[in-house]
C-alpha positions as CSV (number, residue, x, y, z in Angstrom):
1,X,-14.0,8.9,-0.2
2,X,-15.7,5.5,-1.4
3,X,-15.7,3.5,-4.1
4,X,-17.5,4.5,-7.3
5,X,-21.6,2.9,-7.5
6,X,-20.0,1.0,-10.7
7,X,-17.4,-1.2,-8.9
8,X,-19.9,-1.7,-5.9
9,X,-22.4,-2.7,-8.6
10,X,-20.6,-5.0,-10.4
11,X,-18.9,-6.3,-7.5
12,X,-22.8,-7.1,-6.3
13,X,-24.0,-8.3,-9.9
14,X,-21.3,-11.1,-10.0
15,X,-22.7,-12.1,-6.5
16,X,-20.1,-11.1,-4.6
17,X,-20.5,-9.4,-0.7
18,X,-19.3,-6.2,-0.3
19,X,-17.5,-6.8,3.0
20,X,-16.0,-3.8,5.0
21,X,-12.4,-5.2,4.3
22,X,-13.5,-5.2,0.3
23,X,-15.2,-1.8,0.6
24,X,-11.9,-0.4,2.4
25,X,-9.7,-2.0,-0.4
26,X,-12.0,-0.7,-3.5
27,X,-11.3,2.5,-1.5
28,X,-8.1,2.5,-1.0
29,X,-7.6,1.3,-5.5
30,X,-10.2,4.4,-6.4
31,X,-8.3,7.2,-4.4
32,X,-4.7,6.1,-5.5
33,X,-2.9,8.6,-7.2
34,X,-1.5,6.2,-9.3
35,X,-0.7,2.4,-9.0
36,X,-0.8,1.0,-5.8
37,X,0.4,-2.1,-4.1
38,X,-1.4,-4.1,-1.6
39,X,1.1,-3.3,1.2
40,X,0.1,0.1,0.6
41,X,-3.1,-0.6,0.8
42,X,-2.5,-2.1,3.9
43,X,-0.3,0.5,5.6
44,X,-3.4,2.9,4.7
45,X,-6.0,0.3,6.1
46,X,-4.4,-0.5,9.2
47,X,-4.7,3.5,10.3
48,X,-8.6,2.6,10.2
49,X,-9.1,-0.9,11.2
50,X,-5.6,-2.2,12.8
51,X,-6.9,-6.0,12.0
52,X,-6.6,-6.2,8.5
53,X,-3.9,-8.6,7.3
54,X,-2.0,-8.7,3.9
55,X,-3.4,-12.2,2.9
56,X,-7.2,-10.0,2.6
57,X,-5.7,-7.3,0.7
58,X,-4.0,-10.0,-1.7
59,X,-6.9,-12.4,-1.7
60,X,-9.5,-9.5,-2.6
61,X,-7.1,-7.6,-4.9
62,X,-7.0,-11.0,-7.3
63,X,-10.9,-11.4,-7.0
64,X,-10.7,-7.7,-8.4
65,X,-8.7,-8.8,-10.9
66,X,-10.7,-12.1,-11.9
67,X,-13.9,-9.6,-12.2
68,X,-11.9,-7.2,-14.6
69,X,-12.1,-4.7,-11.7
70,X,-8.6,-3.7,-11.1
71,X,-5.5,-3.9,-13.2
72,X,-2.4,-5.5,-12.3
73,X,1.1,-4.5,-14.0
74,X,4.6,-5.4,-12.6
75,X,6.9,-2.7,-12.5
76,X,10.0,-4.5,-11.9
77,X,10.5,-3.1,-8.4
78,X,9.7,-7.0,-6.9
79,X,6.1,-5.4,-6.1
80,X,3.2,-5.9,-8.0
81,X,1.0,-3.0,-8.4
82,X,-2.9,-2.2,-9.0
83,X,-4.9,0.2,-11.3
84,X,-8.9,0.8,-10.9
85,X,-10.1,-0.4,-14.3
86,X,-12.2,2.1,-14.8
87,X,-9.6,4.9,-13.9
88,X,-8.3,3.9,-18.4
89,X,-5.9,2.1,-19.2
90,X,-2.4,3.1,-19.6
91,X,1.5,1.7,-20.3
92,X,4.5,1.9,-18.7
93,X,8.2,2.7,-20.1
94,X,10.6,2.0,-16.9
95,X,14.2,2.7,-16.5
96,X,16.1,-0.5,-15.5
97,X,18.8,1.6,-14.8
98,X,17.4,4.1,-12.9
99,X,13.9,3.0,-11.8
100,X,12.5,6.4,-13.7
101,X,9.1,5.4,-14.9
102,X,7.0,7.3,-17.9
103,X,3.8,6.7,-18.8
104,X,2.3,6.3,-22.7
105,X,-1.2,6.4,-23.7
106,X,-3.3,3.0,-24.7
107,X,-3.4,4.4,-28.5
108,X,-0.2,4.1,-29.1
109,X,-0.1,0.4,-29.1
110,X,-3.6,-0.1,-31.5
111,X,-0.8,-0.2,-34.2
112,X,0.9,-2.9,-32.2
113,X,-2.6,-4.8,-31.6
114,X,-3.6,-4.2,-34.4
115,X,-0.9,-5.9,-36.5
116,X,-1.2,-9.2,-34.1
117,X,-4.4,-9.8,-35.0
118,X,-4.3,-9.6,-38.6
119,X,-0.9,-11.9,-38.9
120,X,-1.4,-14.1,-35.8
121,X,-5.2,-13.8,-35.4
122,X,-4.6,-13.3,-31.7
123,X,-6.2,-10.8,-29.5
124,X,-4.0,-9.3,-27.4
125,X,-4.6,-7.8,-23.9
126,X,-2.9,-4.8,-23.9
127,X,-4.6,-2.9,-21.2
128,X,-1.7,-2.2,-19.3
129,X,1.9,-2.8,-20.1
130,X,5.0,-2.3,-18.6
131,X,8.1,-2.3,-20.9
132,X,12.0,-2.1,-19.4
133,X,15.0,-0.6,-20.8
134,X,16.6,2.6,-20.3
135,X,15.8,6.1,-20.5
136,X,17.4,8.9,-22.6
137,X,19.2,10.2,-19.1
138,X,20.8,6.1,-18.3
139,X,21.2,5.1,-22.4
């Protein structure tokens, strides 16, 4: 498993090094299932190369972030969590009631988008979205 040429090549372009620790992380973002946090990261890390700490898997993780790299998106559970940009984008509808989380597709907020750029002339970044309330099973 290692990170896609694309995201070692930008990460290079922007004149970045491509550290082990960053090469492990990338990894780690690229194989997730689905979101992943950065004590995940670590847990999965630390298997591999026991002197990782949690400050290089944040401090890398934002620099990922800063270079449109990664997604971040809060899913209410107190941890944040990370998305491999070029994995698409995606929303989030979770449960405050009972933590259930669904996914919705990107195009079904271009209406949304859509409407705040003709009224408000703003550009919205909607690349990833989590939205809380309840679920059919909790309302």
């Amino acid at each position: 498993m290692s990170p896609s040429k694309e995201l070692l090549g930008e990460l290079g372009k922007k004149g970045y090094r491509l550290t082990p620790q960053r090469h492990m992380i990338l990894e780690q973002v690229e194989a997730a299932e689905g979101h992943v946090s950065a004590e995940e990261i670590l847990q999965r890390i630390r298997k591999r190369y026991p002197n990782l700490n949690i400050s290089t898997v944040y401090r890398t993780l934002e620099l990922l972030k800063d270079l449109a790299l990664v997604t971040e998106t809060d899913m209410g559970d107190g941890r944040v969590r990370f998305h491999a940009m070029d994995k698409g984008h995606h929303h989030h509808l979770v449960c405050v009631v009972c933590g259930q989380v669904a996914d919705l597709e990107e195009d079904e907020f271009k209406p949304f988008s859509d409407l705040l750029a003709t009224r408000h002339g703003f550009q919205a970044d909607l690349r990833h979205l989590a939205i809380f309330g309840r679920c059919q099973g909790c309302v």
